[in-house]
C-alpha positions as CSV (number, residue, x, y, z in Angstrom):
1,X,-54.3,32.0,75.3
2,X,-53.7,28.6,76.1
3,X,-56.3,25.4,76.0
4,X,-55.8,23.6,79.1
5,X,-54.2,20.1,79.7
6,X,-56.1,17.0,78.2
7,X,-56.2,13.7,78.9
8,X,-54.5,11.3,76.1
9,X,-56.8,9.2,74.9
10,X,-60.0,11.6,75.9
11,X,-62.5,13.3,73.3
12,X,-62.3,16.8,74.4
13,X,-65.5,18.4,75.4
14,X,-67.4,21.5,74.6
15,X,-65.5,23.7,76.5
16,X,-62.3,21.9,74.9
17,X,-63.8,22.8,71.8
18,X,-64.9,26.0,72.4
19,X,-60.8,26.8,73.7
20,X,-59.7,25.6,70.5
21,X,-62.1,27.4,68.1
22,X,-61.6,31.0,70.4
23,X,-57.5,30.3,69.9
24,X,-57.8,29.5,66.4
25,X,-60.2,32.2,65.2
26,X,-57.9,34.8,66.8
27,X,-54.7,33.0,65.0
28,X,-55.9,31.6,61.4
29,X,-55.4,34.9,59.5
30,X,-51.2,34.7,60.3
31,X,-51.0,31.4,59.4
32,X,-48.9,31.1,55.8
33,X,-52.1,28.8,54.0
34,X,-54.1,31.6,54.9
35,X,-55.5,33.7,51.9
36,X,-57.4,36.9,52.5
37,X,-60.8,36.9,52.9
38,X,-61.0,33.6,53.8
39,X,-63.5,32.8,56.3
40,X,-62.5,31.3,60.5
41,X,-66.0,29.1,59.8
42,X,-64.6,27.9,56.8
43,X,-61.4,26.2,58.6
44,X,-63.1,25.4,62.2
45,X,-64.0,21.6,61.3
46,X,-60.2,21.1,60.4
47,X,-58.6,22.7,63.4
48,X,-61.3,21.2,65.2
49,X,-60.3,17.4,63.4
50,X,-56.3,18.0,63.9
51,X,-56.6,18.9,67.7
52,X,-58.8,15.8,68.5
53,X,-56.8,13.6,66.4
54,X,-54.1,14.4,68.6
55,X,-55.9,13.9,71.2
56,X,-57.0,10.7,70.4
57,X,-53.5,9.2,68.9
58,X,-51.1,11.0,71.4
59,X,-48.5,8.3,70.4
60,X,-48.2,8.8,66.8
61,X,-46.4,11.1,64.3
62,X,-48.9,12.5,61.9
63,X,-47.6,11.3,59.3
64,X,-49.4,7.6,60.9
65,X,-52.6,9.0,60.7
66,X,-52.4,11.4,57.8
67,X,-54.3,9.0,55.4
68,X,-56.9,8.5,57.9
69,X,-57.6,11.8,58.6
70,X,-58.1,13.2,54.5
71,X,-60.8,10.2,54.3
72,X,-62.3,10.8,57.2
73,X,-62.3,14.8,56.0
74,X,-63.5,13.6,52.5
75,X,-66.4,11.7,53.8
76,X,-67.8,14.1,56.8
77,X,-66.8,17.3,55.4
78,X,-70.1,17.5,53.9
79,X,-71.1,21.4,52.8
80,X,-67.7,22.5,53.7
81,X,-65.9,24.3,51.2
82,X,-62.3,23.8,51.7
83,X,-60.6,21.2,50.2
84,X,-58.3,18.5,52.0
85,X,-55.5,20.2,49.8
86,X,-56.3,23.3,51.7
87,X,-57.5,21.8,55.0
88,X,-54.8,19.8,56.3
89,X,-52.7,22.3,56.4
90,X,-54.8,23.8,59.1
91,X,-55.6,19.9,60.6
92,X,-51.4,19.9,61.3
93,X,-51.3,22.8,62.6
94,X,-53.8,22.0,65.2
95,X,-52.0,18.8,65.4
96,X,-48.9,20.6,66.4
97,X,-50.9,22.5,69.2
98,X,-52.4,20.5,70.7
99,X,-49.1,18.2,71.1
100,X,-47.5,21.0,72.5
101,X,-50.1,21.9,75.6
């Protein structure tokens, strides 16, 4: 499955969204930070925040906007439980993705 072509620059939408989290709730349980019974709800929000970073800074490594990214998870991630030690490893992943659509 494949989330279609986005415009650099341009927030995805709700259907963008909804792509994304239907991808990566089929996908999350062979990725290698996975542990078993781990929940999809639990790592949403970061595939959700690596896909529209990429989105947003289409010119950049990741490395650029690493930083920015863990405070910007440490101060919104509210009731979440993961951690940004166990997040951004799903936040790059989705990073990669969506670079490679």
């Amino acid at each position: 499955m494949s989330v279609p072509y986005q415009i650099p620059g341009r927030a995805p939408n709700d259907e963008d969204r909804s792509l994304v989290s239907q991808y990566w709730r089929e996908q999350f349980t062979e990725e290698p930070y996975y542990s078993d019974g781990e929940r999809f709800e639990d790592y949403e929000p970061a595939y959700h925040a690596g896909h529209e970073a990429r989105v947003r800074n289409f010119n950049l490594a990741y490395e650029q906007v690493e930083a920015e990214l863990h405070r910007d998870w440490d101060s919104t991630k509210g009731s979440q439980t993961l951690s940004w030690s166990k997040a951004r490893h799903a936040v790059r992943r989705a990073w990669e993705r969506a670079g490679q659509e």
